[in-house]
VOBA-1610 file (N, C-alpha, C; in pm, whole numbers, padded with zeros to 5 digits, always signed):
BEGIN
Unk+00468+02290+02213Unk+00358+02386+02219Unk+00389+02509+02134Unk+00563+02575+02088Unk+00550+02661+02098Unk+00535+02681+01919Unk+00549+02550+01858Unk+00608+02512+01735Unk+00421+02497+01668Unk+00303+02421+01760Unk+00166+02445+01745Unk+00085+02592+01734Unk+00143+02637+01841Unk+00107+02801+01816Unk+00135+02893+01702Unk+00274+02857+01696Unk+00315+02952+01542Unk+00234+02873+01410Unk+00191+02732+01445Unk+00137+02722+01300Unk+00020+02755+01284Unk-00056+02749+01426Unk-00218+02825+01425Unk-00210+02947+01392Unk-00067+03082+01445Unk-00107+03211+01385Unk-00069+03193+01261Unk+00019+03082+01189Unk+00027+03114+01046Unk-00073+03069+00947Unk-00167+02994+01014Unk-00346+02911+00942Unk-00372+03059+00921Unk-00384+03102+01032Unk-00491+03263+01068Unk-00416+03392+00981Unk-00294+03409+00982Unk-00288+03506+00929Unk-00291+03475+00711Unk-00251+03329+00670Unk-00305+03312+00567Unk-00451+03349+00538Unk-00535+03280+00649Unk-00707+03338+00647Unk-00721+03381+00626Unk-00660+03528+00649Unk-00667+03683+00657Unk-00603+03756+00522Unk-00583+03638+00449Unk-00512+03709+00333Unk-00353+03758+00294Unk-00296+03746+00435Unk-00175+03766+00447Unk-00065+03629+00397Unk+00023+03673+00329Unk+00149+03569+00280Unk+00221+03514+00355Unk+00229+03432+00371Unk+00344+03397+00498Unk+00457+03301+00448Unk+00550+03384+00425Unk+00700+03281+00391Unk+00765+03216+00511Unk+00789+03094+00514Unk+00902+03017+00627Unk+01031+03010+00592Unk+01125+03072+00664Unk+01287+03065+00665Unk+01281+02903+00773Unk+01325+02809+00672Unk+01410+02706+00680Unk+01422+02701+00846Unk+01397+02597+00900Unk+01406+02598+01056Unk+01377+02635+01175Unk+01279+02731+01086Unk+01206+02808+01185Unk+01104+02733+01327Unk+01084+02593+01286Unk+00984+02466+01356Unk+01125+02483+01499Unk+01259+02471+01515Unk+01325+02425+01547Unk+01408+02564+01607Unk+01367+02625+01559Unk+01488+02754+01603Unk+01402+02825+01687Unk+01524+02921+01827Unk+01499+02982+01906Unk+01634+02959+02029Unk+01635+03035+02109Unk+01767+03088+02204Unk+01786+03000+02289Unk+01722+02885+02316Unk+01716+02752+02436Unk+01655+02795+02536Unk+01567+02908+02523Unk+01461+02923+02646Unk+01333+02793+02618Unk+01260+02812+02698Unk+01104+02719+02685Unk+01007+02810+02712Unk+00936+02811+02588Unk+00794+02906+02628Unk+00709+02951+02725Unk+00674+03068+02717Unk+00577+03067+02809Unk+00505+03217+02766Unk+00462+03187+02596Unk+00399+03307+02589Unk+00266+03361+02624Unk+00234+03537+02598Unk+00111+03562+02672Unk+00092+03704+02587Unk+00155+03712+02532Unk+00185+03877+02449Unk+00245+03891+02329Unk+00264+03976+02255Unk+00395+04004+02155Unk+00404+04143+02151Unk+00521+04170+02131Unk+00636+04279+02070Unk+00628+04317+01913Unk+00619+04473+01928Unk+00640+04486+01744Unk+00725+04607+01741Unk+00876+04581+01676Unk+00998+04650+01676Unk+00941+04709+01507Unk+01100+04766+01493Unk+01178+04777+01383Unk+01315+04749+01390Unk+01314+04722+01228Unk+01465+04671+01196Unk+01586+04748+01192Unk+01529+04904+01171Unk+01649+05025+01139Unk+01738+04979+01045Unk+01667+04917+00982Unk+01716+04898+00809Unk+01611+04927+00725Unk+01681+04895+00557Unk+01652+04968+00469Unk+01521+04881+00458Unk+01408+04956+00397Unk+01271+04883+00341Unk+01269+04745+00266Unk+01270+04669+00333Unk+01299+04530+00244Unk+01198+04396+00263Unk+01265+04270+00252Unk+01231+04153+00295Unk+01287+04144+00442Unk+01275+04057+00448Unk+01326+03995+00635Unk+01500+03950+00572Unk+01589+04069+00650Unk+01680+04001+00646Unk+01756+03873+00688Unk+01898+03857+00668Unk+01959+03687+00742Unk+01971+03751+00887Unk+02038+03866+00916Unk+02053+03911+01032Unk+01954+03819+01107Unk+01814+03851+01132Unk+01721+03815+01213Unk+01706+03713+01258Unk+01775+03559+01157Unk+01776+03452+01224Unk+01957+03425+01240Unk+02073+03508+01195Unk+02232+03462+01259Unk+02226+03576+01327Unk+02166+03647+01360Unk+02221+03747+01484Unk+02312+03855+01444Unk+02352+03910+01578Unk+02481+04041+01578Unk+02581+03990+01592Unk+02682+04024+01631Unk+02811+04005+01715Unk+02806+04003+01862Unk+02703+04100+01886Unk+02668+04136+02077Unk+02576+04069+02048Unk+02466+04016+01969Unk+02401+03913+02058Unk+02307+03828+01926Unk+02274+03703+01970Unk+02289+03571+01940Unk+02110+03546+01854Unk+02123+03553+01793Unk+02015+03492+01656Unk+01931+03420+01732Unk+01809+03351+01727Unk+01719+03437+01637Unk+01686+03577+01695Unk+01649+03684+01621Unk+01585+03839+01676Unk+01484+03838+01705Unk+01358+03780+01654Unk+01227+03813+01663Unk+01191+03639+01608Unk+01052+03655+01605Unk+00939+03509+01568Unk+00911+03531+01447Unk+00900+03654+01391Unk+00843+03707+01291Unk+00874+03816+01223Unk+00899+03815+01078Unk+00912+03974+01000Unk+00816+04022+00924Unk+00800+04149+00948Unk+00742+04226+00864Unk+00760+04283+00720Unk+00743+04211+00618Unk+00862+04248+00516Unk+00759+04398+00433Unk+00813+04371+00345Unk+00740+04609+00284Unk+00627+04560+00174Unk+00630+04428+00125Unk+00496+04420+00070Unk+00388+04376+00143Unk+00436+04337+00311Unk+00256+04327+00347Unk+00287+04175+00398Unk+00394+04087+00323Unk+00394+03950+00395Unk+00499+03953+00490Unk+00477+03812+00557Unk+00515+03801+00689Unk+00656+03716+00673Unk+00745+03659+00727Unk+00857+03530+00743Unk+00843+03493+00896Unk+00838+03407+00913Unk+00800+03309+00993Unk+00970+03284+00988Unk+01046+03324+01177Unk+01193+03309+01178Unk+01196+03231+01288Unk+01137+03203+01383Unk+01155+03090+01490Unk+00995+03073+01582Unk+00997+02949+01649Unk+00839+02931+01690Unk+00900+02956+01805Unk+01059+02952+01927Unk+01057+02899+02033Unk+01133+03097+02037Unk+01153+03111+02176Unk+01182+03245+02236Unk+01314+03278+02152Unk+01300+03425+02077Unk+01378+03489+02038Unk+01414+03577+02116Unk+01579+03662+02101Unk+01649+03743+02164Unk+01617+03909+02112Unk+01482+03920+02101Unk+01434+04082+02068Unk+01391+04169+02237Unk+01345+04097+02323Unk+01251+04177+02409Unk+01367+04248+02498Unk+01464+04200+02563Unk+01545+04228+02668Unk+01451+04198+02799Unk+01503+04258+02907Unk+01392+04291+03029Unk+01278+04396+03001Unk+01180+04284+03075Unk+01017+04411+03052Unk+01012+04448+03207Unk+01003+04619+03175Unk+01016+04675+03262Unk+00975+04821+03216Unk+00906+04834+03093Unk+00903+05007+03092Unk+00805+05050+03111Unk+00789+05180+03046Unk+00667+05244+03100Unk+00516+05236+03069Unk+00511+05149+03024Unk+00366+05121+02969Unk+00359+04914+02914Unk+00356+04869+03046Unk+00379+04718+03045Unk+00221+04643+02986Unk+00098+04728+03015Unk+00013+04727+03035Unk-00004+04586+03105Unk-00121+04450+03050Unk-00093+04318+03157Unk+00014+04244+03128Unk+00121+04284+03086Unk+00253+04217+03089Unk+00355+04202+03211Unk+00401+04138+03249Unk+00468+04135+03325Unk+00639+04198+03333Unk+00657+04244+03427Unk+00785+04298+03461Unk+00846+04185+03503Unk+00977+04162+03401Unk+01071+04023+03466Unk+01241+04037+03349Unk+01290+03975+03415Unk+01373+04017+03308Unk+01414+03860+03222Unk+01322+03785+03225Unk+01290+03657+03100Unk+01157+03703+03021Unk+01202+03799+02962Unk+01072+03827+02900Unk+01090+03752+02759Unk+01169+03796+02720Unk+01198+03688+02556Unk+01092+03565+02564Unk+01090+03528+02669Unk+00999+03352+02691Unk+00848+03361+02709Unk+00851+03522+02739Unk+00662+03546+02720Unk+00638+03633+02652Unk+00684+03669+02529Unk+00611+03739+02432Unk+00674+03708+02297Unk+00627+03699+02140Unk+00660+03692+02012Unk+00674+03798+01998Unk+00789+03804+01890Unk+00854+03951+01860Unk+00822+03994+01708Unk+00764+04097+01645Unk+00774+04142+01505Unk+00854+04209+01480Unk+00968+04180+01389Unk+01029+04290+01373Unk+00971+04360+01216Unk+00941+04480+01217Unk+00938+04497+01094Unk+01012+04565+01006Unk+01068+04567+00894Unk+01145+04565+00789Unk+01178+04728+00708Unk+01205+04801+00840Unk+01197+04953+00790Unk+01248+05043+00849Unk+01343+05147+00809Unk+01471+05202+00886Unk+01393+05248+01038Unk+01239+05296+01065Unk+01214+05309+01207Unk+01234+05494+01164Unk+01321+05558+01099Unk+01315+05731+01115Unk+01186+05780+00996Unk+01145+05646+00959Unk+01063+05667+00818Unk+00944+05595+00864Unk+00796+05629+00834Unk+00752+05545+00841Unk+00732+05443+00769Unk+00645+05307+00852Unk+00665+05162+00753Unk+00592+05235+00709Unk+00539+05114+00544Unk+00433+05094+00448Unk+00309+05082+00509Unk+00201+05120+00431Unk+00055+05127+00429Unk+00041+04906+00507Unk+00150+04853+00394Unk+00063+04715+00366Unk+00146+04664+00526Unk+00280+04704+00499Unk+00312+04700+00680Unk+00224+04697+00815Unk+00200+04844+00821Unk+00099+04854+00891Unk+00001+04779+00940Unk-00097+04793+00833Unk-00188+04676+00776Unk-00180+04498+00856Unk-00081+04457+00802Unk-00006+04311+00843Unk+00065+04296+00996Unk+00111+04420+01050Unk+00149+04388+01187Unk+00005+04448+01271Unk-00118+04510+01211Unk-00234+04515+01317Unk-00283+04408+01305Unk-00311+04323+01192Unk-00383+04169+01188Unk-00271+04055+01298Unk-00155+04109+01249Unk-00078+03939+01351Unk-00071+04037+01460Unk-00092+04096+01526Unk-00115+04148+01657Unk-00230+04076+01695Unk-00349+04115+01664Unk-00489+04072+01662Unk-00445+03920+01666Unk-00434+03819+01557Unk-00425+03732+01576Unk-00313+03648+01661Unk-00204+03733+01756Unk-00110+03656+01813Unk-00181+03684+01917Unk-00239+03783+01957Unk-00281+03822+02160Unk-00413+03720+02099Unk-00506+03694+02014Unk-00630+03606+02026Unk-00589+03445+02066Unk-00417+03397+01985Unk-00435+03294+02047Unk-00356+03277+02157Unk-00242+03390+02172Unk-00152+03338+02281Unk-00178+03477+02441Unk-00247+03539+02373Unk-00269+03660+02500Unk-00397+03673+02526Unk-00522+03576+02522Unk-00621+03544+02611Unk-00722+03646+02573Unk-00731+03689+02441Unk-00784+03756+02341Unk-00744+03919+02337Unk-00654+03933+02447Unk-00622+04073+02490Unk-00559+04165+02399Unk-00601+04251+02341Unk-00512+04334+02214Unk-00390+04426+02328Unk-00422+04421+02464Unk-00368+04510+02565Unk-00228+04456+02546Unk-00237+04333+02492Unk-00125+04228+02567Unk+00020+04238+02393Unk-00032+04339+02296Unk+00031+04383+02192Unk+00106+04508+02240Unk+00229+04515+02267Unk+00267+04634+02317Unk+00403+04693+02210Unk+00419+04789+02244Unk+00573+04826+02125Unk+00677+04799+02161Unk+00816+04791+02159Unk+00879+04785+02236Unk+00973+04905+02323Unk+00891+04995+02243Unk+00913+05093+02334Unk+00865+05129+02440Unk+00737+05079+02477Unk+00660+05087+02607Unk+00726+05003+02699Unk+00810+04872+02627Unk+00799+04719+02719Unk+00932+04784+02764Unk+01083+04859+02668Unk+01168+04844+02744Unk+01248+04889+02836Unk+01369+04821+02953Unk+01371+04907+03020Unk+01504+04987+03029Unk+01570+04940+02872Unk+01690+05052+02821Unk+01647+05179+02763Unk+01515+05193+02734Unk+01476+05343+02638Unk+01502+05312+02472Unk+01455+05184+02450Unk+01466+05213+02307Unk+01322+05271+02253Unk+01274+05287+02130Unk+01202+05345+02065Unk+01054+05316+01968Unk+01157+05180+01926Unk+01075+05126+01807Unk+00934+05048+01834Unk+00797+05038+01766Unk+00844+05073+01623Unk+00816+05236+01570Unk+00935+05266+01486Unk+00897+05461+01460Unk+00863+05479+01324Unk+00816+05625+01284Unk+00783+05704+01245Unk+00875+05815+01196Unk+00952+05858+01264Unk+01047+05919+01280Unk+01129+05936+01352Unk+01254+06011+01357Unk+01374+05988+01431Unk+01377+05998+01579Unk+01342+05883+01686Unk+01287+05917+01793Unk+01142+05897+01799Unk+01095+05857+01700Unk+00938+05899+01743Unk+00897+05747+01707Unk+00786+05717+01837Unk+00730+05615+01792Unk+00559+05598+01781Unk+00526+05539+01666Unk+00438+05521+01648Unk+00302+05511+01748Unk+00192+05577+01741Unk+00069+05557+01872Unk+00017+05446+01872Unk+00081+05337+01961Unk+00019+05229+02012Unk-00118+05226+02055Unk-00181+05333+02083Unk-00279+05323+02141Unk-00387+05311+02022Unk-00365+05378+01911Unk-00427+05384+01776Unk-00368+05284+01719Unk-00270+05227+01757Unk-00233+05059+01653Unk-00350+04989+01703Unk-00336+04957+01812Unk-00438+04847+01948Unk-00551+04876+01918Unk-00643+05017+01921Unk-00754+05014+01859Unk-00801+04978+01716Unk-00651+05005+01639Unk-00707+04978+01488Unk-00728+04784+01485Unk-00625+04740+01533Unk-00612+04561+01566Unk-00737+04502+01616Unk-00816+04611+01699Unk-00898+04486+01777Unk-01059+04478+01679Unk-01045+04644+01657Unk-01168+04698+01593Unk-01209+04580+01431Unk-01049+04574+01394Unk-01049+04515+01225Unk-01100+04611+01114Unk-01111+04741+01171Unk-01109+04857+01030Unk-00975+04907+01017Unk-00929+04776+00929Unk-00792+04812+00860Unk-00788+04901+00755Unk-00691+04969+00758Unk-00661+05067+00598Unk-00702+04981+00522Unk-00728+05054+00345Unk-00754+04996+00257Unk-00597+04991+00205Unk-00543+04928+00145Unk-00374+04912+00077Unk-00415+05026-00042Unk-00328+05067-00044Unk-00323+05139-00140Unk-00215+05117-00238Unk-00255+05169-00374Unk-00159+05114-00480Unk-00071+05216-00528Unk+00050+05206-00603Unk+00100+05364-00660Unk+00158+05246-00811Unk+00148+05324-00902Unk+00198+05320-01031Unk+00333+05332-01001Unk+00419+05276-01105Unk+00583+05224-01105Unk+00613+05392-01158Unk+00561+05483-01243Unk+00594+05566-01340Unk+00539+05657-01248Unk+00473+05691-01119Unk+00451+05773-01063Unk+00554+05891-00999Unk+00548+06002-00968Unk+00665+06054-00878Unk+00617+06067-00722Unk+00712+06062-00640Unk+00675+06031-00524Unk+00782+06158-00447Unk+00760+06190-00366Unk+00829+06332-00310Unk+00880+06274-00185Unk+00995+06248-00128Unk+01042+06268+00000Unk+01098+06317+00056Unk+01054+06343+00208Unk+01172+06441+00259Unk+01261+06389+00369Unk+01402+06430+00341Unk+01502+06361+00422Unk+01553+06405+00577Unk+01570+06332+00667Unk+01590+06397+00782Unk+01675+06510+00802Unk+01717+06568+00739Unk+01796+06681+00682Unk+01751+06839+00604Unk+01553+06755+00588Unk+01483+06894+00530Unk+01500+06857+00366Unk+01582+06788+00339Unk+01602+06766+00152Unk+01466+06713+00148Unk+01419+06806+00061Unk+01299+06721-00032Unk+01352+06665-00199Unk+01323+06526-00210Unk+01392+06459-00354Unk+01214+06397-00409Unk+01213+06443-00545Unk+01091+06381-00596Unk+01167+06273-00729Unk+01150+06103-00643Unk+01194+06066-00756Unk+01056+05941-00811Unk+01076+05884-00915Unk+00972+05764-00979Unk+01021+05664-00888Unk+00876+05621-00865Unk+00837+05498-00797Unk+00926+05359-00802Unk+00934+05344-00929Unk+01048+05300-00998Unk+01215+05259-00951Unk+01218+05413-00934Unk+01347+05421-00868Unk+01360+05403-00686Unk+01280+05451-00637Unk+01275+05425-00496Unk+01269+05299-00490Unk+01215+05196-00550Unk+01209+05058-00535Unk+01360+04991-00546Unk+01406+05047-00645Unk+01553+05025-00632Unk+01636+05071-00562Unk+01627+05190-00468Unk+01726+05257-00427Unk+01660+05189-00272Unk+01569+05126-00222Unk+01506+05096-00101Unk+01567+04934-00090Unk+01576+04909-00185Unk+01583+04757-00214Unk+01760+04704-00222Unk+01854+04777-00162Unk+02021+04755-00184Unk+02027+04600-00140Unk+01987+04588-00040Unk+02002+04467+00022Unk+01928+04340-00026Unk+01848+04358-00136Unk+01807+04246-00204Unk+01985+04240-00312Unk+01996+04334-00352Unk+02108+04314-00455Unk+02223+04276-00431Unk+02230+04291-00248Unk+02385+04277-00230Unk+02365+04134-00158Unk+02259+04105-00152Unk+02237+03925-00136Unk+02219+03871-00255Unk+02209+03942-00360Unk+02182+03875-00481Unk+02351+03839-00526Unk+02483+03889-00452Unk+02613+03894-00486Unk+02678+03777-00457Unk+02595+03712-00402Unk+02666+03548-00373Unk+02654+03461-00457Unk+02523+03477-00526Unk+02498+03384-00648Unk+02623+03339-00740Unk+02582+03210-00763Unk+02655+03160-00858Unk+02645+03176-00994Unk+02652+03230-01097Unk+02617+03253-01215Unk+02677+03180-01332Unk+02641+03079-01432Unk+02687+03040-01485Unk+02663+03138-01646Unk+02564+03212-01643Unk+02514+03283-01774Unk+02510+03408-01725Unk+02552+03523-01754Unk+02490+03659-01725Unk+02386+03702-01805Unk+02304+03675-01868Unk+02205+03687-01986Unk+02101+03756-01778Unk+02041+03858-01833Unk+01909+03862-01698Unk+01832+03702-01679Unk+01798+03634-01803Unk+01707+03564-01773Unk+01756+03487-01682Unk+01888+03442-01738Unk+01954+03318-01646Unk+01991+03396-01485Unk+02011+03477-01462Unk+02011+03539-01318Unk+01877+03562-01287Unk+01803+03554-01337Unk+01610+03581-01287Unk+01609+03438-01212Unk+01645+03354-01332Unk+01602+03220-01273Unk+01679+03212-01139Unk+01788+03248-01082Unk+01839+03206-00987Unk+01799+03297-00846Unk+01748+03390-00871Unk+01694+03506-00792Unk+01607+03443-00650Unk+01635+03472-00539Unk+01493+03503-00486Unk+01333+03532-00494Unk+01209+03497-00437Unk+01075+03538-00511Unk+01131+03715-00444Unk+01195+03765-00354Unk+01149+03938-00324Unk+01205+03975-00425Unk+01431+03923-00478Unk+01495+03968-00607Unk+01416+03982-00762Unk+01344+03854-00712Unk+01258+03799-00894Unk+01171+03923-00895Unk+01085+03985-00765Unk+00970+04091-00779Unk+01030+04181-00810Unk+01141+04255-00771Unk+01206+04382-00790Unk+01261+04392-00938Unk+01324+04262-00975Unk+01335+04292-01132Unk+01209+04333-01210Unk+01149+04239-01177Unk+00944+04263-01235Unk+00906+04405-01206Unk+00930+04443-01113Unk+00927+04621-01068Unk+00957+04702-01161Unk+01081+04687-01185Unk+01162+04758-01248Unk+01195+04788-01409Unk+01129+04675-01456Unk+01179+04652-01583Unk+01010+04570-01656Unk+01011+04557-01756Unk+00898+04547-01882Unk+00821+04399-01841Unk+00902+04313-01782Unk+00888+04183-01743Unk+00980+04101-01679Unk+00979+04004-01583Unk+01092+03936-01477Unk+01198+03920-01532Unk+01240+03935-01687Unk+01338+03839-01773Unk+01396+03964-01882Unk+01338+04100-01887Unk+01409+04179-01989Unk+01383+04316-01878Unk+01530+04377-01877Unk+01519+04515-01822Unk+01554+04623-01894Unk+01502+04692-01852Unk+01548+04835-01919Unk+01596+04919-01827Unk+01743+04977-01788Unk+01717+05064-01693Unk+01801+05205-01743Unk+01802+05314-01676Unk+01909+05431-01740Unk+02033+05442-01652Unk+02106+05460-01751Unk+02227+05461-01670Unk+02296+05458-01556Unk+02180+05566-01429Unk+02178+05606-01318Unk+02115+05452-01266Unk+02007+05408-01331Unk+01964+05268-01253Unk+02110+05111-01259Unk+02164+05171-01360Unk+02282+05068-01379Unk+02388+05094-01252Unk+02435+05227-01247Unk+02491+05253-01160Unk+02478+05210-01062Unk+02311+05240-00936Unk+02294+05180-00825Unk+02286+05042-00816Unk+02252+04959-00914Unk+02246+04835-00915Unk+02415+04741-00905Unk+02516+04856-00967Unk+02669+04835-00986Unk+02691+04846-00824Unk+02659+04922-00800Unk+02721+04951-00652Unk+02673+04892-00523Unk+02619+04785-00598Unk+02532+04657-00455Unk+02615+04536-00493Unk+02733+04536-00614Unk+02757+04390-00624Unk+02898+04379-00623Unk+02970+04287-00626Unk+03096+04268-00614Unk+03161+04299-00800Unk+03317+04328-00750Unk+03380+04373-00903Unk+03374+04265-01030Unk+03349+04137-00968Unk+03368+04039-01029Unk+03234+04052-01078Unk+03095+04057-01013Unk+02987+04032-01052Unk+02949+04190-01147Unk+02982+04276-01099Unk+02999+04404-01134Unk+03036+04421-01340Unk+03138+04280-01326Unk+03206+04364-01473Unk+03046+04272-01542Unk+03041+04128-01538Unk+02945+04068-01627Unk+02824+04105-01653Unk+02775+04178-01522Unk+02615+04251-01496Unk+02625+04332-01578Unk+02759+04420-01560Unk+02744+04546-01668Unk+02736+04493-01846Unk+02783+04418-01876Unk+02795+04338-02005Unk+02623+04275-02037Unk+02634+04244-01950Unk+02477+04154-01951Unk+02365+04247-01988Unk+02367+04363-01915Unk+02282+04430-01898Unk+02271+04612-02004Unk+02402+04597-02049Unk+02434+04715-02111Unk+02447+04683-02285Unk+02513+04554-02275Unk+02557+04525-02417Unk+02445+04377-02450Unk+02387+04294-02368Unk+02344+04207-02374Unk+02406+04095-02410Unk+02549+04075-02390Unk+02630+03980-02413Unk+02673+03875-02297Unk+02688+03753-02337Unk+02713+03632-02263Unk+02840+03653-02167Unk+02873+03605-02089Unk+02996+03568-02031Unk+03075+03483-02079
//
């Protein structure tokens, strides 16, 4: 049943326009509970703005893979990480259960989102966006059309965590998620130019205005430092494009004139140096500085 459900919200949220990538096993993966959903959960990752990391389906050290059913990744699509009960909810027991139940097997009645964003920042516009539609569409097929039955997990839990936030401590108004979900007057996405400047301010009061450009890279470490396992037989970009990831392959495309030739300044060489190993480190720099083979 629980492996039918996830493929009906993934018909529906394609419907809807939304992307939906599958991590490998997802038909099959989950904690050895047996379903019994009626609700879902929408966290954060308290990581950097990305794709759905590996974390989410191998776990922590304190506790045991899969995290959630589902990620929220920063362009707006979804990963599909297990159909059967993941280890995100803990005991439901907090202060705002609404028709959820207080039990401490909650993992087995609700799908979990995690979405893909440190939580002291807020997510993306297209974020947003993508966890009010699979809200909408997870309580329509598994919570008896109830948007009530979409809660945060800060309402559900009963350690005091937070997510999903906004800022440090702060979590987002569920009550204005739930109305935006049921209503379907979603934001419009909004676009920003690569060459734009963008101003942020750091939990510290630093305000940094850097290009669009660069935030994509400096948000994105963890595409690069998964990009460090690769096997490389050519350092030429093209031949590492080809071996890339579709989120790695987009961020080069981001960044540079086209998927296969980059241009970056020095400072972009640098951060890109400092996501990869020494070994991968010396050829990238060759590849990318001098345009020479390995």
């Amino acid at each position: 049943m629980s492996v039918a459900r996830a493929r009906e919200i993934n018909a529906r949220l394609r419907a809807a326009g939304i992307t939906v990538h599958e991590w490998a096993g997802w038909e099959s993966r989950g904690n050895g509970q047996t379903s019994a959903y009626e609700g879902c959960i929408v966290h954060h990752t308290a990581t950097a703005y990305g794709m759905a990391p590996a974390i989410l389906v191998n776990g922590r050290p304190d506790l045991a893979g899969p995290l959630c059913n589902y990620a929220g990744n920063v362009d707006g699509s979804v990963t599909v990480i297990a159909a059967h009960p993941a280890n995100h909810a803990g005991a439901g027991g907090g202060r705002s259960m609404g028709p959820l139940p207080v039990t401490t097997t909650f993992n087995r009645r609700v799908m979990g989102l995690e979405i893909v964003y440190p939580g002291n920042q807020p997510m993306t516009q297209a974020q947003y966006r993508t966890a009010a539609i699979w809200a909408r569409i997870v309580t329509d097929v598994l919570g008896y059309g109830d948007i009530q039955r979409a809660r945060a997990h800060a309402e559900t839990s009963a350690t005091g965590k937070w997510d999903p936030g906004f800022a440090p401590g702060r979590t987002i108004d569920m009550n204005a998620f739930r109305a935006t979900a049921a209503s379907g007057q979603l934001p419009v996405e909004d676009t920003v130019s690569w060459t734009e400047n963008l101003t942020f301010t750091a939990p510290d009061g630093t305000v940094t205005t850097i290009q669009a450009r660069d935030w994509v890279m400096w948000t994105n470490f963890a595409a690069w430092q998964a990009a460090n396992g690769i096997a490389t037989t050519n350092t030429k970009l093209d031949a590492i494009a080809g071996t890339l990831n579709d989120n790695q392959a987009a961020l080069l495309a981001a960044i540079g004139d086209d998927p296969t030739q980059i241009d970056l300044t020095d400072a972009q060489v640098q951060m890109f140096l400092n996501g990869v190993s020494e070994k991968t480190k010396a050829a990238v720099k060759a590849a990318l500085r001098e345009g020479t083979d390995a």
